[in-house]
N, C-alpha and C positions, 0 to 999 in steps of 0.2 A: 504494500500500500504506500503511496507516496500523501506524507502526513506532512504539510507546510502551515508557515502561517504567513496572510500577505495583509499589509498595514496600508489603510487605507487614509490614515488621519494619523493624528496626536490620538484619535480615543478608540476609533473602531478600526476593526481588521476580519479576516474571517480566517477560518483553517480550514484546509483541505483533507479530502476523504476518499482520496481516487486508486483504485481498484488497481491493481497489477496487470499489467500487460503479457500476460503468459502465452509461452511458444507452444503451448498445448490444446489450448481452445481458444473460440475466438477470437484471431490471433489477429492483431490490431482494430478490434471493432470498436467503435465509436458507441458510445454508454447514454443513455440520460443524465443528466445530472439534478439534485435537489438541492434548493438552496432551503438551510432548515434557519426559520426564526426563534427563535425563544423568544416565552412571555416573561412575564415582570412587572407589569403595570404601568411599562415603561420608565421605572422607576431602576430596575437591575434587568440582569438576563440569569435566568432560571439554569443552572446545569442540568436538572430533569427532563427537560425538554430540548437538550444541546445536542451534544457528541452521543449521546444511548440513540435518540432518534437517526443523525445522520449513520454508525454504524448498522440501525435498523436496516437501511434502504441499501446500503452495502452489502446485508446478506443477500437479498434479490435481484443483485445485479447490476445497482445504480452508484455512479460515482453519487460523490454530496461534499457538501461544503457548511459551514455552521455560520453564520453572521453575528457577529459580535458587537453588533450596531452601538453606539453613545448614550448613555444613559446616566445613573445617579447624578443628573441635575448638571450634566458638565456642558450643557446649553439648554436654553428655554425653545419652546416647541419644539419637543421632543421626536413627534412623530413625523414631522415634515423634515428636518433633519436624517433621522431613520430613512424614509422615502429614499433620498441623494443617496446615503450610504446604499442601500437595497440595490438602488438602479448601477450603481457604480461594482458592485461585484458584479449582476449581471454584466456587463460590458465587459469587466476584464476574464471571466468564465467564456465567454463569444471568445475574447483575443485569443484565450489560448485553449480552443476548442480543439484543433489540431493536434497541439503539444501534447494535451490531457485525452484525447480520444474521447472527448464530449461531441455529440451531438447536435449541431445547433439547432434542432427543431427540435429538442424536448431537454429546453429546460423548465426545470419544475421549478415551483415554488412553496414553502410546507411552515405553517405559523401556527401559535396558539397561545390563546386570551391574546394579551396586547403585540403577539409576535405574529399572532393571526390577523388583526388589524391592520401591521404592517404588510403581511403578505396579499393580502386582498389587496391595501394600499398599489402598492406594485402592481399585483393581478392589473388592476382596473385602470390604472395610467402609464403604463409603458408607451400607451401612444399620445398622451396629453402634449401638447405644441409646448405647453410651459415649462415643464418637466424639460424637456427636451431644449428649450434653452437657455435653461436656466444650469445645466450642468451641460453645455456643447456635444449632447449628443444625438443620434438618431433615434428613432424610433425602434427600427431594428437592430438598434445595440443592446437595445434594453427589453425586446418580447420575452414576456410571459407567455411560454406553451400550453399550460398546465397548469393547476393551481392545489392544494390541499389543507385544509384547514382545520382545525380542531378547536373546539369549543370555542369561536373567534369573538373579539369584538369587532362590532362594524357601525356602530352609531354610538353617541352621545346626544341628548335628545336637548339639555341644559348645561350651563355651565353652574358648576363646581361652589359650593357657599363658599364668600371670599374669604381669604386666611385660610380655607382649609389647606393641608400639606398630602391629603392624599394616600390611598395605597404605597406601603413598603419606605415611607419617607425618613421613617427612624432608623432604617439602613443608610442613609446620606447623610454626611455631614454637617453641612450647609443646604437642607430644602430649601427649594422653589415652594410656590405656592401652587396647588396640584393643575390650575386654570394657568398658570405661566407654564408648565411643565407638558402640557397636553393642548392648550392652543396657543400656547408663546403669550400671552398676553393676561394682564390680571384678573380683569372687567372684560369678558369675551361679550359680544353681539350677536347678533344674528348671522352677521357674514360668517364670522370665526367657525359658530356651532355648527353651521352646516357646511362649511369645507372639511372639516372632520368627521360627516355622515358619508360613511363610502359608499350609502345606496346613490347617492348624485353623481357616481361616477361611471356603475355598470351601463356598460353599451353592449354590441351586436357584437364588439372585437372583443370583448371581455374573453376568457379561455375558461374551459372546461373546467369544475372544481367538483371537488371530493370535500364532502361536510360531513363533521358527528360533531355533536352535541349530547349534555345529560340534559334531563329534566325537569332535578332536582338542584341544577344549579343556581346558586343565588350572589355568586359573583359576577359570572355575564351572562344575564336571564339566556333562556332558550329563545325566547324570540328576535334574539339577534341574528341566529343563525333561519328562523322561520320566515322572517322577515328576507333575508336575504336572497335565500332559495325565489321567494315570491317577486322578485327583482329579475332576475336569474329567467327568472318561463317569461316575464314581460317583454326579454329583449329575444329568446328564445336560442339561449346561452345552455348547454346541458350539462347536466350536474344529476350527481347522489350525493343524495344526504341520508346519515342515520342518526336517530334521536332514541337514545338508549334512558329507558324510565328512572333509575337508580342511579347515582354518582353522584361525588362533589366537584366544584370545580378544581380543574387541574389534574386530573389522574394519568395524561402524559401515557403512555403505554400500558398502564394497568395490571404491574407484573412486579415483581424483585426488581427490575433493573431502574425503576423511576420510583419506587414508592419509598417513600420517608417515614409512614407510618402506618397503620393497619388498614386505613381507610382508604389508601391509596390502591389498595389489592383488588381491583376488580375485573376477575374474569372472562364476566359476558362483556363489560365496555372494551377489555382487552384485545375483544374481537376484531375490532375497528380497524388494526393496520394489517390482516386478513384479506379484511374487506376492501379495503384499498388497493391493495395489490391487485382483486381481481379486477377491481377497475382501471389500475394503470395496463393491464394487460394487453387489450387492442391497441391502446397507444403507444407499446415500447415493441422495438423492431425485432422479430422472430431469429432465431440462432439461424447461419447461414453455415452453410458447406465452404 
């Protein structure tokens, strides 16, 4: 496996997860790749949800990469910052699609809670004109082929009581206030809360996505993912989504390798990257002679 790390700033960088090139089988084939988000609250990035998930996608045959996007507060709007970083791994995963035997028609993208916001983020503006030049890139530097998400956020409906500090803030030294930390700004408006709704973003170009959500969740209701899905058929974008009745938020794989504590051990939710795979299935390229 070739394991790097490449630094994209002073804060963010991501590492690599790229699969061996064996003179045994498919012997220089070109791989998917997934770029994995970790949540946080955009507050930190979760190792439960890091390098366990990117080696997940490594057993099935998929290079990956972990994004290590800027977070405890080391800039205010948090997520639009995120965005740049997001799209700038994309781009340098295209440069060196050749080098790494990626694919460039399937890269994925793979987020959960606020890492999921950010990958929808991406999902849904890889072709935004502003995006594009606001970081001098193209459109097709930065496609999302694919998209997968768990338990995501995708809307804030209000802003934030002022002074609050927000999820995970007593992990930061120096908090923001959780409104400067999530739409850059103290006293957010109306523009702010809805450029943060990524339903205003899904179009016709939007790419395929893979959803699970619990029901029992009460840190990013399920109708953020319900709601999204119902976005999803308006542009007539296709997608699965599973809504499994039992979990808490965050259960990340649902096994030994992510769980922290007992309640983390779930099973049937465990099901989910099963599940996914059989949906990445038709979209990844069959073994050749």
């Amino acid at each position: 496996m070739r394991n790097e790390r490449i630094q994209l700033n002073n804060h963010a960088y991501f590492d690599t997860y790229l699969l061996h090139n064996s003179n045994e089988y498919n012997i220089g084939k070109k791989r998917p790749l997934v770029i994995v988000c970790p949540g946080g609250g955009y507050a930190f990035t979760s190792d439960r949800e890091a390098e366990v998930i990117a080696l997940k996608f490594n057993s099935i045959g998929l290079n990956s990469v972990v994004l290590w996007y800027t977070t405890e507060d080391k800039v205010i709007g948090v997520p639009d910052n995120a965005l740049d970083e997001a799209a700038q791994t994309v781009y340098y995963v295209r440069k060196h699609a050749n080098e790494w035997l990626v694919n460039e028609e399937q890269i994925i993208i793979c987020g959960f809670s606020a890492g999921g916001h950010l990958a929808l983020h991406m999902a849904t503006r890889w072709n935004d004109p502003m995006l594009s030049n606001r970081l001098g890139l193209t459109p097709e530097d930065m496609k999302i082929n694919l998209c997968i998400l768990g338990y995501p956020l995708v809307y804030v409906e209000e802003s934030f009581p002022e002074g609050e500090l927000g999820f995970a803030s007593s992990l930061i030294e120096t908090p923001h206030t959780a409104n400067e930390r999530f739409f850059g700004v103290k006293k957010p408006g109306k523009q702010e809360i809805s450029k943060m709704n990524l339903l205003n973003y899904v179009n016709a170009e939007t790419p395929p996505m893979f959803i699970w959500h619990t029901f029992e969740d009460i840190l990013v209701d399920v109708d953020n993912s319900l709601k999204l899905a119902r976005k999803l058929k308006e542009n007539q974008v296709s997608f699965e989504m599973h809504i499994f009745e039992k979990g808490e938020h965050g259960l990340a794989l649902g096994d030994r390798t992510t769980a922290r504590k007992p309640s983390h051990y779930n099973q049937h939710v465990g099901k989910w990257f099963d599940l996914c795979e059989g949906w990445l299935s038709p979209y990844i390229d069959e073994v050749k002679e």
